[in-house]
N, C-alpha and C positions, 0 to 999 in steps of 0.2 A: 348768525343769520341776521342779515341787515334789515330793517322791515320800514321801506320810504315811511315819510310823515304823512298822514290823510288830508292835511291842508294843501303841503303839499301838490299832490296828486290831483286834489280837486281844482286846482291852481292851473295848473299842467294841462289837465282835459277843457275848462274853457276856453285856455289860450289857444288851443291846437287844434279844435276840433274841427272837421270838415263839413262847413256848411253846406256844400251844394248836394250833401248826400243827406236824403232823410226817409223814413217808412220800412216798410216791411219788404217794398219790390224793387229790390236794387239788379238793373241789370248792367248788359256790358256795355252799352251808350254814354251807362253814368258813371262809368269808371274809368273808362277809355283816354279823356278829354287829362285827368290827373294821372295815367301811367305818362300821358304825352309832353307832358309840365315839368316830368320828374328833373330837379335838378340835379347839378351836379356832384352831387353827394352822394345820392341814387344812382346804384347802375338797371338800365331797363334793360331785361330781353327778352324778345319772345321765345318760346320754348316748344310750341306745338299751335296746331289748330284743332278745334273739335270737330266733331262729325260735320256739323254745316260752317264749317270754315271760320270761328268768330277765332281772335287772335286767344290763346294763353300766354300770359308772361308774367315772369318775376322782378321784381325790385331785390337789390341786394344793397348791404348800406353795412358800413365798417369794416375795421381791416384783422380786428383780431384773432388769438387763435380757437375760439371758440366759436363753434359754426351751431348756426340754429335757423331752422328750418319750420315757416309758419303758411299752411296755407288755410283757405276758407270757398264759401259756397260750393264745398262736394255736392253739396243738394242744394240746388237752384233756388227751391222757395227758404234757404235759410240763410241770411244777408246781416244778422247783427254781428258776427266777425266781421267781416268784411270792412263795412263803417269804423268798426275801432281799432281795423287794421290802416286806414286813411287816416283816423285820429293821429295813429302810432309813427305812422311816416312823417307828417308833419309835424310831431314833437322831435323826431329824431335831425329833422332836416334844421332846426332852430340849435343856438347856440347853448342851450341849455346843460348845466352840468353833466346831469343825467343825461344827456345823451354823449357826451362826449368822455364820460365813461363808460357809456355799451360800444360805443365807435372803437375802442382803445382794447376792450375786452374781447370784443364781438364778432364777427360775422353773421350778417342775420339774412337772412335769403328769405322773401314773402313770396307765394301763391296767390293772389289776391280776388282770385275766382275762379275756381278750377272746372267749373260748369258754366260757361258761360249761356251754352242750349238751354237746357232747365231754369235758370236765373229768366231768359227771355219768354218763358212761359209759366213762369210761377210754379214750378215741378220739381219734385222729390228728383225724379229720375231724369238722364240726360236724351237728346234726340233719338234714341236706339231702343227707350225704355226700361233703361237698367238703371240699378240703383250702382253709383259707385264705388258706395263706400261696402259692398256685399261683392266688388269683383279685385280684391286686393289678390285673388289664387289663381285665377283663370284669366284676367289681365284682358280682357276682348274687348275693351272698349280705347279709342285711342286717347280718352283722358287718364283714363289707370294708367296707361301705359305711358304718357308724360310726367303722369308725377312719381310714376316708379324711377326712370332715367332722371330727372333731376335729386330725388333721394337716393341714389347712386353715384349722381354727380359731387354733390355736395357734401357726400357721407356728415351728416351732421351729431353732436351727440347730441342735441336734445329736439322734438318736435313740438308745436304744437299743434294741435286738429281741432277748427273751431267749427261749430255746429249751434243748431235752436233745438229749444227741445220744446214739449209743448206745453198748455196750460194748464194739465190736468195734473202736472208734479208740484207737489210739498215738500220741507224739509219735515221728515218722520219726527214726532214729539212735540212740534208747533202748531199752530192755525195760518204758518207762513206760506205762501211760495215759493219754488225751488227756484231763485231768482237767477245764479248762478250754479252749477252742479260742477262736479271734477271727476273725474277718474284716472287711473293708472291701470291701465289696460292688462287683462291677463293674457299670461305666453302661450298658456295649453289648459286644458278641464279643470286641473286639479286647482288652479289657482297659485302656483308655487310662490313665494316671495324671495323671487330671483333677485341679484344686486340691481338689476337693471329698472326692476320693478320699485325698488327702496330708494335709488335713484329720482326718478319720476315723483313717487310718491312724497320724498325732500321738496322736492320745486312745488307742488301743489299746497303743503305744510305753509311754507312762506308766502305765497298768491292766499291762500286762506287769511293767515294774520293779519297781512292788510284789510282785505274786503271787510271781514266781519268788525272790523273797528269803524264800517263807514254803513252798512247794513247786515247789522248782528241776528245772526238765527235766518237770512235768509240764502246760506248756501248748504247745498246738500251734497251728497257724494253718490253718482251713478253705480248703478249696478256693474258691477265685475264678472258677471258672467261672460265666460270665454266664448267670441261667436271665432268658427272658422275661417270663414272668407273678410272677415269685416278689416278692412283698412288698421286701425290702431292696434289691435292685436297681432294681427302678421307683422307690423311695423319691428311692434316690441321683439318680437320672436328673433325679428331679426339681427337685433340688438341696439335699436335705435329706441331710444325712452322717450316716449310719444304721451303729451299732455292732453287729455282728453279736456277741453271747456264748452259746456252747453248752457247757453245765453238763455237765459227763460223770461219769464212772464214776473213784473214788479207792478205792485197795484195802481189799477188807473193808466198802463204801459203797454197798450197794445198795440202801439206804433215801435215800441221797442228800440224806444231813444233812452233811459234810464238805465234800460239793460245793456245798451250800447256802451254805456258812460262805464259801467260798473265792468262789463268786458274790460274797456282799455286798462281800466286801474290792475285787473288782474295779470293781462300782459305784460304792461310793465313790471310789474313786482316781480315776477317770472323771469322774466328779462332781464332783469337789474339780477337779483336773487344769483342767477349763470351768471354773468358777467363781474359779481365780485367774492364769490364761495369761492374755498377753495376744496369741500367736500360736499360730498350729497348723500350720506346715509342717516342721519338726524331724520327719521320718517316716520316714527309710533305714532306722533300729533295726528299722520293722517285718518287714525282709524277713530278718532274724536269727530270727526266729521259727520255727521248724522247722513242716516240713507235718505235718498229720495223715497218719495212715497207717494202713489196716485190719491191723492186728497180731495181734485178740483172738480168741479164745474164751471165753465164759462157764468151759465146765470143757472139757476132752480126755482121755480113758483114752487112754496109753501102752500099748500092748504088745511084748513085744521082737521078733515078728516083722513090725513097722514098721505093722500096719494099726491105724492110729490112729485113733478117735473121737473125734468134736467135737460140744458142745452148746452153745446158746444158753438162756438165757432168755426166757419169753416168756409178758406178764403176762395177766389176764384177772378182771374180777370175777365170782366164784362166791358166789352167797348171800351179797350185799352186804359182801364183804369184799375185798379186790385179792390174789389170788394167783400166786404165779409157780410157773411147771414150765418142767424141761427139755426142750428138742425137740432132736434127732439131726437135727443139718445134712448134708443128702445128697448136693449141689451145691457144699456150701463146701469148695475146695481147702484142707487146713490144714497142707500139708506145711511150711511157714516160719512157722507161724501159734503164736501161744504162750495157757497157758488161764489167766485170774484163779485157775483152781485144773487143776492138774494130778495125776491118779491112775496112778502106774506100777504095771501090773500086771505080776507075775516068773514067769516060761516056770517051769510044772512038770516 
């Protein structure tokens, strides 16, 4: 298991990074402009259009026989894939070793905003109301149904599925943030640890290596409960090993440019990791992984006679800008619970 240098890497993501992309609302206006740019190293195509007609398309980039398959923004309001999927193309399109040995190893086929509806309104759900990553069974929407037909097109053996998660996850055992999280998706209830599953679980083992040598203790391992309809798990079933990566919250990063940066590092090493393995069942490291664990509060006033308040974040476009306010969680138990920012107020 090859595991890049973290100087490296960190090398790699200033060079390459895509400036004119930055924040939490990335839609399909700001993305458009660089599918249109794509050189010739990139193949663009579009693939579908969503319910109100915004373009879907993929970049594809190398010739080898290893076919991987990445897409991002299933959910509209979550855009930190996205961005170090931009990073990632523009490191690929530079002469750089590492990239001309994924070019050599590889074929990587991107998604690079599979919602472009929901992205244009800052929404979980796409123009129809549906969540898409909850209709991988019943297929009724016409974005399931584009990136089913390119995951058939492309039969790829490994995916990735980038996602945000939010800011109330911790790695269990620390006072960290789940800066980064991973999974390997279960196939059915029991959990079985199918090849396909140990598989995945390999790729995830080496994207961990790396990270935690550049932000140690702050990745965590999502839950594995098997949902039925949800996108990653029908994937796997299918027998496609589907990397789950959810971009989370790094202190002081609520623009989710830090977690952007830490994104790319893990793509790559994933990337790189397929393109020079010549096995993938090396997997027990994955279960060293500490669980996510709902730890957070956005902020909590303190007061000494113990009645604590707790608030979350909670964004919303106002006059075409993205704004966030606090909301006072009324149901959230926060007695164990700790805040990205805490305010102690002192008994007069």
């Amino acid at each position: 298991m090859e595991i890049l240098n973290p100087n490296t890497v960190k090398n790699l993501f200033t060079t390459h990074r895509e400036t004119s992309l930055f924040g939490k609302w990335i839609r399909h206006q700001d993305i458009l402009p660089l599918l249109e740019r794509s050189p010739s190293t990139l193949q663009l195509s579009e693939v579908g259009r969503s319910v109100e007609g915004r373009s879907i398309s993929t970049v594809t980039f190398g010739n080898g026989p290893k076919r991987i398959f990445i897409w991002s923004q299933m959910h509209g309001n979550e855009s930190t894939g996205t961005k170090a999927l931009f990073d990632l193309l523009n490191l690929l399109n530079s002469d750089s070793e590492i990239s001309k040995v994924i070019a050599s190893k590889c074929r990587l086929i991107f998604l690079p905003m599979l919602n472009p509806d929901g992205a244009e309104r800052y929404t979980r759900v796409n123009a129809n109301e549906v969540d898409l990553n909850r209709d991988a069974v019943d297929l009724s929407q016409v974005e399931s149904k584009i990136l089913r037909k390119v995951l058939a097109d492309v039969h790829p053996q490994f995916c990735f599925n980038l996602h945000d998660q939010r800011t109330i996850f911790g790695v269990e055992g620390t006072t960290n943030p789940a800066t980064l999280s991973f999974l390997a998706p279960s196939e059915e209830v029991t959990k079985k640890l199918t090849n396909g599953r140990k598989e995945t679980m390999n790729v995830i083992v080496a994207m961990n290596a790396l990270v935690q040598q550049i932000i140690p203790n702050h990745i965590g391992r999502y839950t594995d409960e098997f949902y039925p309809t949800a996108t990653g798990d029908n994937f796997q079933k299918l027998g496609y090993n589907t990397i789950l990566i959810e971009s989370g919250h790094y202190p002081e990063d609520y623009v989710r440019e830090k977690s952007r940066e830490f994104t790319f590092y893990a793509l790559l090493q994933g990337i790189y990791h397929i393109a020079t393995a010549d096995s993938f069942f090396d997997y027990e490291a994955y279960f060293s992984i500490p669980n996510n664990d709902k730890l957070f509060l956005d902020v909590i006033h303190r007061y000494q006679n113990g009645k604590n308040i707790g608030y979350l974040y909670k964004d919303k476009i106002l006059k075409n800008r993205l704004v966030s306010h606090l909301v006072k969680e009324e149901d959230y138990d926060i007695s164990n619970k700790m805040g990205h920012m805490e305010i102690v107020f002192e008994a007069k």
